[in-house]
C-alpha positions as CSV (number, residue, x, y, z in Angstrom):
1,X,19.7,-4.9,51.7
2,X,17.5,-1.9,52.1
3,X,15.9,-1.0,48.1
4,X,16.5,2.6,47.2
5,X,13.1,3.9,45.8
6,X,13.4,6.2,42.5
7,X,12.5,10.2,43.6
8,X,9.4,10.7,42.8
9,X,10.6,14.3,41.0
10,X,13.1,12.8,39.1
11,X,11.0,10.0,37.6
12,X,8.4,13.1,36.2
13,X,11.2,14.8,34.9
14,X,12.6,11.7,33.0
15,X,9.1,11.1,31.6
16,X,8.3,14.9,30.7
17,X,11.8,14.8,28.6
18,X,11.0,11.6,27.0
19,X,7.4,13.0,26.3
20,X,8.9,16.2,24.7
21,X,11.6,14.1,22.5
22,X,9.3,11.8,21.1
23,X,6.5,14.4,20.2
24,X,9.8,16.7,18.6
25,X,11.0,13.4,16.4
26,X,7.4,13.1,15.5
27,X,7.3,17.1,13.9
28,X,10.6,16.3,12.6
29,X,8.5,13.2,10.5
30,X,5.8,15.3,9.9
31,X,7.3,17.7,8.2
32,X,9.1,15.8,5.8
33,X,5.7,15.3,4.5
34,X,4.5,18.3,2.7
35,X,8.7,19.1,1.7
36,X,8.1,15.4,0.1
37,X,5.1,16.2,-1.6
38,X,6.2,19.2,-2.6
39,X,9.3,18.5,-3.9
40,X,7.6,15.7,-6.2
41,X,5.2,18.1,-7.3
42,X,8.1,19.5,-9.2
43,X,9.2,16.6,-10.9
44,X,8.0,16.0,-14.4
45,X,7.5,12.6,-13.5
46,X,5.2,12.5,-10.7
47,X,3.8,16.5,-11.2
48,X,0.5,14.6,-12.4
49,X,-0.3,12.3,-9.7
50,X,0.9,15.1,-6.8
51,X,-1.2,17.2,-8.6
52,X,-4.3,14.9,-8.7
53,X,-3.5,14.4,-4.8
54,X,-3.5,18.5,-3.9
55,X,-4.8,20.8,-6.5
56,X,-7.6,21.4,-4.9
57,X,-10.0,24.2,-6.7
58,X,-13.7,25.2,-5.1
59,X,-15.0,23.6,-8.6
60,X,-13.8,19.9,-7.5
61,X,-14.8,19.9,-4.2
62,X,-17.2,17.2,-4.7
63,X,-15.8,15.6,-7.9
64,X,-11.6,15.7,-6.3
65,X,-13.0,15.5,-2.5
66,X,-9.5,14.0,-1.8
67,X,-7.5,17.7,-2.7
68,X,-9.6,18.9,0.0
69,X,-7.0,17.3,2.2
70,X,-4.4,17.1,0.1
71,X,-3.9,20.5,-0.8
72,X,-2.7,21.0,3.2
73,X,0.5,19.1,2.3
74,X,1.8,20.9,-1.1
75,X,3.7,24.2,-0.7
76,X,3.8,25.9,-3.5
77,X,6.7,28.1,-2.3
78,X,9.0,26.5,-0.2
79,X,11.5,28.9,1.0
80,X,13.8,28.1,4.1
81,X,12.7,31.2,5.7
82,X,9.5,32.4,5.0
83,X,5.7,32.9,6.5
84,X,5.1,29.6,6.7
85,X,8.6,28.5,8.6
86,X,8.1,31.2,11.3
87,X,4.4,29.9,11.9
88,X,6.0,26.2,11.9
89,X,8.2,27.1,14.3
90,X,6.9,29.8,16.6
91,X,3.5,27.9,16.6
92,X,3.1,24.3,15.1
93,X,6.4,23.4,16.9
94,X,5.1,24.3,20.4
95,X,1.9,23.4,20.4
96,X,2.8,19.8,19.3
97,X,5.3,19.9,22.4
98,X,2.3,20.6,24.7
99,X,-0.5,19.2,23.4
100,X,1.0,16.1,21.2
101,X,1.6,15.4,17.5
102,X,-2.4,13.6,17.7
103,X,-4.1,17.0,19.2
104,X,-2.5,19.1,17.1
105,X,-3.3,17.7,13.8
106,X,-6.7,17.8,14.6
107,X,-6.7,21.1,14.6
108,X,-4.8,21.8,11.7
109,X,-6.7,19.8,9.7
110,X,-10.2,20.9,11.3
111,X,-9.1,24.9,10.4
112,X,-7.7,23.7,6.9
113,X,-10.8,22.0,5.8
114,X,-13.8,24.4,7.4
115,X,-11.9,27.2,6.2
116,X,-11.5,26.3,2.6
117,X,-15.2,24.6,2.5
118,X,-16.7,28.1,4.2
119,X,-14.7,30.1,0.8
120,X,-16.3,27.5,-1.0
121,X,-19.8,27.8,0.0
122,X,-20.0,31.3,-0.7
123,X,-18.0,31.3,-4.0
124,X,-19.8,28.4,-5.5
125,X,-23.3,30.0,-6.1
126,X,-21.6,32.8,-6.5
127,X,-19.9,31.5,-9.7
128,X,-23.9,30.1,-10.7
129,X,-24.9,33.5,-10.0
130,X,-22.6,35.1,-12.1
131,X,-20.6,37.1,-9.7
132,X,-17.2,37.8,-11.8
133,X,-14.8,37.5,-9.0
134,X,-16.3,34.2,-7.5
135,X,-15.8,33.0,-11.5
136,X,-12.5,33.3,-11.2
137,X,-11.9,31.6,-8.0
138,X,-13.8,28.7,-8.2
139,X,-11.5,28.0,-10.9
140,X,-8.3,28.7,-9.0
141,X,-5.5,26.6,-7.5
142,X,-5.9,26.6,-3.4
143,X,-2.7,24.9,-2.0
144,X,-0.8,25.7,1.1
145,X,-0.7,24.8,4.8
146,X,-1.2,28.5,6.0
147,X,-4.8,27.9,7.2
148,X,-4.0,24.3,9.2
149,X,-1.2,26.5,10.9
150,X,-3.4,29.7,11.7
151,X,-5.4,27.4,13.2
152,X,-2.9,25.7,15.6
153,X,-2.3,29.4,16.5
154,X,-5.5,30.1,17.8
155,X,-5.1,27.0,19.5
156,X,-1.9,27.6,20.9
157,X,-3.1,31.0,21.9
158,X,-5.9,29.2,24.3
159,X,-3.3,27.4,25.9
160,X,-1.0,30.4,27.1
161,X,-4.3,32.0,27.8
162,X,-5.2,29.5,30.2
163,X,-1.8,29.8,31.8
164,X,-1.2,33.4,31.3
165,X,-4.7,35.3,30.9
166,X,-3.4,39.1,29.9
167,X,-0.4,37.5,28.0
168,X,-2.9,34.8,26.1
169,X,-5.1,37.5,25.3
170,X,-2.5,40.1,23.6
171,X,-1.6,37.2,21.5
172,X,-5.0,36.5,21.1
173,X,-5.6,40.0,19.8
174,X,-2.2,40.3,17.7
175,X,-3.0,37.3,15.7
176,X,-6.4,39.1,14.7
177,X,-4.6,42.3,13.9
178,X,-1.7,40.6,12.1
179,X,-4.5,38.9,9.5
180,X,-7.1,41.7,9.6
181,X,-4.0,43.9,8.6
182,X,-2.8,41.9,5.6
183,X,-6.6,41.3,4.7
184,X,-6.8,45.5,4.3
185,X,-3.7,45.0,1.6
186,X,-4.6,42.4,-0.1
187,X,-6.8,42.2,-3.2
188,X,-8.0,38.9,-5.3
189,X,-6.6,35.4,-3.8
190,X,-5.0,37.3,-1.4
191,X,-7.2,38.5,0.1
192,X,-9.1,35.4,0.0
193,X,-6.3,33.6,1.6
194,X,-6.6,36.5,4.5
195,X,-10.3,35.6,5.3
196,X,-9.3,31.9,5.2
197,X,-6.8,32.6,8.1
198,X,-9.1,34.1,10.1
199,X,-11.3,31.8,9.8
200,X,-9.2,28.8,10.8
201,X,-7.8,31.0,13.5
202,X,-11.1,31.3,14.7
203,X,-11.7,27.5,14.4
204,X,-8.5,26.5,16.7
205,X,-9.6,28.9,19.1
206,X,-12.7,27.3,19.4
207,X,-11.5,23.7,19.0
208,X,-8.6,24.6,21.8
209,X,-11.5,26.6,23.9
210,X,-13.9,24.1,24.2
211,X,-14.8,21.7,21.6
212,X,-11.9,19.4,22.0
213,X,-11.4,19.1,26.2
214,X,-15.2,18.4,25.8
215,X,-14.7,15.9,23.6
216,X,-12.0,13.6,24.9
217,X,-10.0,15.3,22.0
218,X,-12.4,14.1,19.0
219,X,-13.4,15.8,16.2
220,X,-16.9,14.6,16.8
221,X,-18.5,13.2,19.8
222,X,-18.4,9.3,20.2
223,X,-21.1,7.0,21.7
224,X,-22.4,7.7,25.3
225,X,-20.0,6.9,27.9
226,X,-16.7,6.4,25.5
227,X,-14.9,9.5,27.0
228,X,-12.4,8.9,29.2
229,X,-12.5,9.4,32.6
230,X,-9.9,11.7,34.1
231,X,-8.1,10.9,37.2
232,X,-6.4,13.4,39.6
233,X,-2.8,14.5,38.5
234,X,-3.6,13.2,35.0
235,X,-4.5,16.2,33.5
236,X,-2.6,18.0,30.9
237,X,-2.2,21.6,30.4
238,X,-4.9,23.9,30.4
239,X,-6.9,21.3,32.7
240,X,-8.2,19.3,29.9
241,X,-7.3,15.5,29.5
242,X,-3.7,15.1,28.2
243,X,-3.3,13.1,25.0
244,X,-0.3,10.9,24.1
245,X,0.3,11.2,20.2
C-alpha cells in the first residue's frame, strides 16, 4: 500500500491556526485578570487587600514595591467601550497573535514599570525639594494598564514597520501625535499620565526594535552562550526568533 504523505502547505496552515487559537484563549485568560482584580476592588470585602496589591503611589515605591506591578492589573474605570478596550483590541490583541502571549507581556510590563519609575524619579526629590505639584503626586493613586498597552503599541508598530516600512512609520508617527496631542490638553495627573504613555511607547519601540530579538526575547541578557540558536525557516515575524507563549 503506497503511504500518502501530509502536504507540506496544509500541515503549516493547521499549525499557524492552532498557534493563533491557543495564543487568542490565552488573551481571553489574561484579561479576566485585571476585570477580576478590579471587580474585587469594589467589594467592601476584599477593597483592602486589592488595594494593598495595586494602589501604587510614587511615595511607596520602595516601602509597597509590589503595587509597582500591581497597579498594571486594577482599572479604575472599567467601561465596555472605552480607551483602554480600543487599545486592547486594536493593539494588545494583535500583537499577542504575532508575537505570543510570553513576548508580549514582556513588553507590557517593561513600559508599565520604566514608565511609572521614570515619573517617580523626577517627582520624588521633587516632593523633598518642595516643588508643589510633585507634592501632590507623590501622594496620588497611579492605577491603570494604559502605559503596559502604549507600550505593546510601539511594539506592535515595529512589527508592521518591518513588514510594511511607510505604513509602520505613519503609525509610528500617529501614536506620537495621538499622546503629544492629549499631553497639550491635559493639566495635573493627566497630563502626567500623557508623559507616562510616551514614555512606555517609546520603551516597546525600543524593546520591539532591538532589545528583545537581541536578547532571545529576555528582559535582561542571560549567561554567555544561553541564546538560542536560530535555524532557517524558524524565524518569526520581523526576522527575529519566534517565541511560543
Amino acid at each position: 500500500m503506497t503511504a500518502v504523505e501530509p502536504v507540506a502547505g496544509h500541515v503549516g496552515s493547521s499549525d499557524t491556526a492552532r498557534t493563533m487559537l491557543t495564543r487568542l484563549l490565552e488573551v481571553s485568560a489574561f484579561l479576566c485578570i485585571p476585570t477580576v482584580v478590579s471587580l474585587l476592588a469594589v467589594a467592601p470585602a476584599t477593597r483592602h487587600a486589592v488595594g494593598v496589591l495595586t494602589d501604587y503611589r510614587p511615595l511607596f515605591v520602595v516601602t509597597r514595591p509590589q503595587t509597582l506591578i500591581g497597579s498594571a492589573f486594577y482599572l479604575p474605570n472599567i467601561q465596555m467601550v472605552g480607551l483602554t478596550t480600543v487599545f486592547t483590541i486594536a493593539v494588545f490583541l494583535p500583537y499577542v497573535l504575532a508575537r505570543g502571549m510570553g513576548w508580549a507581556l514582556r513588553v507590557f510590563l517593561a513600559g508599565h514599570v520604566i514608565a511609572t519609575l521614570a515619573i517617580a524619579v523626577v517627582v520624588i526629590p521633587g516632593d523633598w525639594l518642595g516643588w508643589g505639584e510633585a507634592i501632590h503626586i507623590v501622594h496620588s493613586s497611579d492605577r491603570g494598564a494604559s502605559a503596559g498597552l502604549a507600550a505593546c503599541a510601539g511594539g506592535l508598530a515595529i512589527l508592521i514597520h518591518r513588514r510594511w516600512p511607510w505604513i509602520g512609520a505613519l503609525v509610528l508617527a500617529g501614536l506620537y501625535a495621538f499622546f503629544l496631542d492629549s499631553l497639550t490638553h491635559m493639566h495635573g495627573l493627566n497630563r502626567l499620565a500623557e508623559i507616562e504613555h510616551l514614555i512606555a511607547l517609546t520603551v516597546g519601540i525600543g524593546l520591539e526594535a532591538w532589545w528583545l530579538p537581541h536578547h532571545g526575547g529576555r528582559l535582561w541578557p542571560g549567561p554567555p552562550g544561553s541564546l538560542k540558536i536560530r535555524r532557517r525557516g524558524t524565524a518569526g515575524r520581523g526576522g527575529a526568533a519566534s517565541e511560543r507563549s
